[in-house]
C-alpha positions in Angstrom: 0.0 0.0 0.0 1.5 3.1 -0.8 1.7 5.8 2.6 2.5 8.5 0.4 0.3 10.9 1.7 -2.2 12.9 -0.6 -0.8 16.5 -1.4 -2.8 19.5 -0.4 -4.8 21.8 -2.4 -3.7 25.4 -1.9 -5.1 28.4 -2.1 -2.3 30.2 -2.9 1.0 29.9 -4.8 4.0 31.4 -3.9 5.6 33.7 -6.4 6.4 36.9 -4.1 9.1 39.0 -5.8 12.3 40.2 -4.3 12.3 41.5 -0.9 13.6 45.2 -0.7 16.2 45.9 2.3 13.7 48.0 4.4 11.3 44.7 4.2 13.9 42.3 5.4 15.2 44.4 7.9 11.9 44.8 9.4 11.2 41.2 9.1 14.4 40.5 11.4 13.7 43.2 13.7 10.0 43.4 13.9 9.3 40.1 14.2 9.1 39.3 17.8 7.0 42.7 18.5 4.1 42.2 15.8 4.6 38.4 14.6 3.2 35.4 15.5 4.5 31.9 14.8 2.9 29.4 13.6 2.0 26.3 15.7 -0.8 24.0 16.3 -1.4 25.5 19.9 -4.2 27.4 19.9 -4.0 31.1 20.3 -5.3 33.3 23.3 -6.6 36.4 21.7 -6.8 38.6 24.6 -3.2 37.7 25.6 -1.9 38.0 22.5 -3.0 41.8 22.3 -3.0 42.1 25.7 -6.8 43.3 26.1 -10.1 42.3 25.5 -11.6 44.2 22.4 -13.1 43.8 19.0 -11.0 41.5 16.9 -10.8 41.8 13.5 -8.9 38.9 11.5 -7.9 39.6 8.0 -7.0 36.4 5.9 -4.5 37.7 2.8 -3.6 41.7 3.2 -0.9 41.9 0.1 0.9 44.5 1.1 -0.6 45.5 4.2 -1.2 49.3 3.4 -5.1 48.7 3.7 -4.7 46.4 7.5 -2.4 49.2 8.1 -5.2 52.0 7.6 -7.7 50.7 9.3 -5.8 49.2 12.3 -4.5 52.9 12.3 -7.7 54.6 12.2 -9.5 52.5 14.5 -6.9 52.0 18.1 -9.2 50.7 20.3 -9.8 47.5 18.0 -7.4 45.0 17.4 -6.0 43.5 14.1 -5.0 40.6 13.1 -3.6 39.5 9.5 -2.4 37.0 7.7 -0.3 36.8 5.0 2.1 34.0 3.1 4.3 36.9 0.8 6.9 38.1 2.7 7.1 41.6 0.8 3.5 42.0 2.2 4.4 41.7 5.5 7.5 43.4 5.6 6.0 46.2 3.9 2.7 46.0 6.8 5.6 45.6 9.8 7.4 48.7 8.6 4.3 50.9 8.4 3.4 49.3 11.7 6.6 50.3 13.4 6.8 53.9 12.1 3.6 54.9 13.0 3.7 53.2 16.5 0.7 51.3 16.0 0.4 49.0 18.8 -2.8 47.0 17.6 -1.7 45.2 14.8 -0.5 41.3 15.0 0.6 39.6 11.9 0.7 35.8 10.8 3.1 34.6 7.7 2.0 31.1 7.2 -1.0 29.1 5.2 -4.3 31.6 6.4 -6.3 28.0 6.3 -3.6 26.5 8.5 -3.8 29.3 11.2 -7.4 29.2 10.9 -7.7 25.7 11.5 -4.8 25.1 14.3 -4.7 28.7 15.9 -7.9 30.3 16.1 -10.0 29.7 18.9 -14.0 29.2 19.0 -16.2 31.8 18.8 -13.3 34.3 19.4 -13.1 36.7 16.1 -15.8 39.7 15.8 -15.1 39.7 11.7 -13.4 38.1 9.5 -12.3 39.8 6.3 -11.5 38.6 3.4 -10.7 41.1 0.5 -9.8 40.7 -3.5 -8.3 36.3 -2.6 -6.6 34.8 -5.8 -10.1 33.9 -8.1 -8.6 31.1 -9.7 -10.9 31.9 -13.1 -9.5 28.6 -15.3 -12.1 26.1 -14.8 -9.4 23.7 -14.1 -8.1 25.6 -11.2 -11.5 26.5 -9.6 -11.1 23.6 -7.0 -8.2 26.2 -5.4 -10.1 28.6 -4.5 -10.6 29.4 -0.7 -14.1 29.7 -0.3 -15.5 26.4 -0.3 -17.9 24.7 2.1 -15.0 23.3 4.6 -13.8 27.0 4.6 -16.9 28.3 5.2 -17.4 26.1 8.2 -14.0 27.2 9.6 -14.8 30.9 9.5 -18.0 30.2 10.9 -16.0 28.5 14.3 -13.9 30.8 14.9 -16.7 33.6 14.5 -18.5 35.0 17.3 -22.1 34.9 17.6 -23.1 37.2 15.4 -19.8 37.8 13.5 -19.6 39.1 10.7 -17.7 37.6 7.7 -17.3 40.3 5.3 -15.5 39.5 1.3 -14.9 41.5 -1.7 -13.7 40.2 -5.3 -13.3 41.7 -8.9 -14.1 38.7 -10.4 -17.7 38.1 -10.9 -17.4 34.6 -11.8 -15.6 34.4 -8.0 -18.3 36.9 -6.6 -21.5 34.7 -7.8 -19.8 31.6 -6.4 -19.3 33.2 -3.1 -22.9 34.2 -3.1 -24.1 31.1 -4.0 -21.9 28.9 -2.0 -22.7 31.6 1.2 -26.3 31.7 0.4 -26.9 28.0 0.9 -25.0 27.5 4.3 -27.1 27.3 7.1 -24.4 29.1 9.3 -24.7 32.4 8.0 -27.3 34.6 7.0 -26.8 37.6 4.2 -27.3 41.2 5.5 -27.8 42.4 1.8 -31.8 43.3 1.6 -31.9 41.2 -2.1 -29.7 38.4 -0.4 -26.8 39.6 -3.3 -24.7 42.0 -2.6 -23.9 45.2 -0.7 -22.4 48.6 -1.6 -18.6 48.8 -0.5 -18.8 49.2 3.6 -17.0 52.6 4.8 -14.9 50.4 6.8 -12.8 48.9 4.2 -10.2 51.4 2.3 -10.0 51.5 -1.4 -6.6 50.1 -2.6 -4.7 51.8 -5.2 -5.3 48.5 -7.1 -9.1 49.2 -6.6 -8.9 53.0 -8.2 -7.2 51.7 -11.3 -9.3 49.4 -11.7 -12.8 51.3 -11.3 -11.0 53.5 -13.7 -11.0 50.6 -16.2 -14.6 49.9 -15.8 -13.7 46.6 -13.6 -16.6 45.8 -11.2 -15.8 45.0 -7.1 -18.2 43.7 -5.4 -18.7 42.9 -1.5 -20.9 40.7 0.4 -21.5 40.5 4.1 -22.4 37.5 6.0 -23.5 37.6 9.9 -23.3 34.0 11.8 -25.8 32.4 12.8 -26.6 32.4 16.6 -27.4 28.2 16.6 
């Protein structure tokens, strides 16, 4: 019988570029101020920011400048992303560090990994998940991160009432969200139509985002409150 065992299906693949001086340097000494490590221990949110307070968990921030504005704009919540590019985090630990901003945490390993090892029950207020890879070839579909299993993972972690809020400028990857969200029983939509929303004044509009808009690309956002049962 062969033990081999079966390969997992990422999400992601990694082809970050080169990482700039400032990013390294803030990955060395940063680190142990803002970073957490990976293990299959679960996490204690309140002592890992030292306080109890609205938690917001951010699964893929590229490079961080968006986390970085609203965990700057909003103090007296706490922040935490996750990442697997190491530019991106640099890039998020240097803004971090120059602007003193004290309630920000940052993860550089598999976001379904940490989900599933780290994360505590019922412990994260929201749960964002902004612009993921869409995986558009219909070959490549089965990669992409929102999926049932996923689903059920966010809804764990979530507390009562969570909220689980996405955004994507894919269609194709925006109607399979909504569909895929729609039919779970552990979470209800907070659009009116049960479709989508217009873009929450909570989450920044990337530079990314302008171009695009500019180009006549679409974004779309959905929001997703758990279910109390």
């Amino acid at each position: 019988m062969n033990n081999i065992p079966l390969r997992t299906i990422r999400s992601f693949v990694k082809r970050e570029g080169r990482l700039t001086t400032s990013q390294l340097n803030a990955l060395d000494s940063q680190w142990t101020k803002f970073g957490v490590d990976f293990s299959k221990q679960p996490i204690n949110i309140n002592s890992l920011f030292k306080r109890n307070a609205e938690t917001i968990l951010e699964i893929g921030f590229g490079n961080g400048e968006s986390l970085f504005q609203m965990a700057h704009e909003n103090p007296h919540k706490n922040y935490f992303g996750i990442e697997v590019h190491r530019p991106g985090v640099g890039r998020l630990l240097n803004l971090a560090q120059n602007a003193n901003c004290q309630n920000i945490r940052v993860s550089n390993h598999d976001a379904v990994e940490v989900l599933e090892k780290q994360i505590e029950d019922n412990s994260i207020d929201r749960l964002q998940l902004f612009f993921p890879d869409p995986w558009h070839k219909q070959k490549h579909k089965k990669r992409r991160i929102v999926q049932d299993k996923f689903i059920t993972e966010v809804a764990r972690v979530l507390k009562p009432e969570g909220v689980f809020h996405l955004a994507t400028d894919w269609k194709d990857y925006a109607r399979h969200m909504l569909r895929t969200l729609n039919n779970s029983e552990l979470f209800i939509n907070l659009s009116k139509d049960e479709t989508f929303v217009p873009k929450p004044d909570e989450r920044p509009t990337t530079k990314f985002e302008k171009r695009g808009h500019k180009l006549g690309h679409g974004v779309w956002d959905l929001l997703f409150q758990k279910t109390q049962s």
